[in-house]
Phi, psi and omega in degrees: 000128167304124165275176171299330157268132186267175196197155183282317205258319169313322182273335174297314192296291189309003187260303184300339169261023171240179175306135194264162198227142195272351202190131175247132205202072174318124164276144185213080169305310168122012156282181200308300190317317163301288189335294163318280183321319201279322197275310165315305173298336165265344167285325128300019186280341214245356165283320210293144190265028201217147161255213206210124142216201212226168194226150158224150179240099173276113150290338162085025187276005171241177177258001181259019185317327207288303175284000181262293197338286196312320179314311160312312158318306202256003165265336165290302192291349167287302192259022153079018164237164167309140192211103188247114143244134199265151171268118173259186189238178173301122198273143202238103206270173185249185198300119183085000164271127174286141167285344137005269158322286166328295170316324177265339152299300199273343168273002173287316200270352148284327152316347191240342185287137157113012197269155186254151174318103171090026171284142208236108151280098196249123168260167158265060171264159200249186180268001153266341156312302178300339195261333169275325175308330203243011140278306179283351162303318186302296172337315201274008206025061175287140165258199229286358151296318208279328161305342162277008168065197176298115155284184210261285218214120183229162155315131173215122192029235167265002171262249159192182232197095201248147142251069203273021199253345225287349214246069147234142148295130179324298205295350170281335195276320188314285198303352175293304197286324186276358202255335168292340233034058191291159139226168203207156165285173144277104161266106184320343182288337188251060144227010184249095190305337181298330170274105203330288167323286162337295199304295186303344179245056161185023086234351181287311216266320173288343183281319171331000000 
């Protein structure tokens, strides 16, 4: 089980306790969170049985979309992986759907194209992810799926979908990224309170 300090070698132990993957496939926005994975993962690329490389999702919903895509680019290429960014269109939600949600739908469904059997898509959510995940269900009155939050490895197209960051806390990836000097984007979005999430980790989780 993962402590409260992340560790290269600590993120290496939980991979080895999953199923090895032929192709390792970073989602990589270029926050912070991405950032810690990716960067931990190429220091440790050479354990893996497989090799590493990085996903970018340009939604183009912002106007600085262009340039976070290139930030991305020139942060792989530093570190000497692979960097495919795919372009999506406006994600168009069904009746009762948040674009919110809608957007996420469609970088799930760029995550899974192309992937080969027992190909590995590792996102960075962490264990404050898990603790709003498991709050907006509850809002939402999910029953005992939806109360079981994110699992660390679920199915995705022919391969899976790993979360091997869930059992740290944000504030262990920061201090991990600022003790590197890591950089990283802002997405000005995840201050926009209008959004259910946003709204619970900026203020409901701190009164928590």
């Amino acid at each position: 089980m993962a402590g409260r300090e992340f560790s290269c070698v600590a993120l290496a132990r939980v991979l080895t306790e999953l199923p090895p993957a032929p192709r390792y496939r970073v989602a990589f926005s270029g926050g912070l969170d991405s950032a810690v994975l990716l960067h931990a993962l190429a220091e440790v690329r050479g354990d893996l049985p497989g090799p590493l490389e990085a996903l970018h999702v340009n939604h183009g919903l912002h106007r600085d979309a262009g340039r976070w895509a290139e930030h991305c680019r020139q942060v792989c290429a530093g570190l000497g992986v692979p960097c495919r960014v795919v372009a999506v269109p406006d994600a168009v939600g069904s009746a009762g759907e948040s674009p919110e949600a809608a957007a996420r739908a469609a970088r799930y469904r760029a995550f899974g194209e192309g992937l080969e059997a027992g190909d590995a898509v590792l996102t960075a959510h962490h264990r404050d992810d898990q603790a709003e995940t498991l709050l907006l269900h509850l809002l939402r009155g999910s029953g005992p799926r939806g109360l079981s939050a994110m699992p660390v490895r679920r199915p995705l197209g022919a391969g899976w979908l790993v979360r091997p960051l869930l059992g740290w806390p944000r504030s262990a990836l920061r201090a991990w990224a600022e003790a590197r000097g890591l950089a990283w984007l802002e997405d000005p979005g995840n201050r926009d309170e209008r959004f259910e999430r946003n709204f619970l980790r900026r203020q409901v989780l701190p009164l928590l």
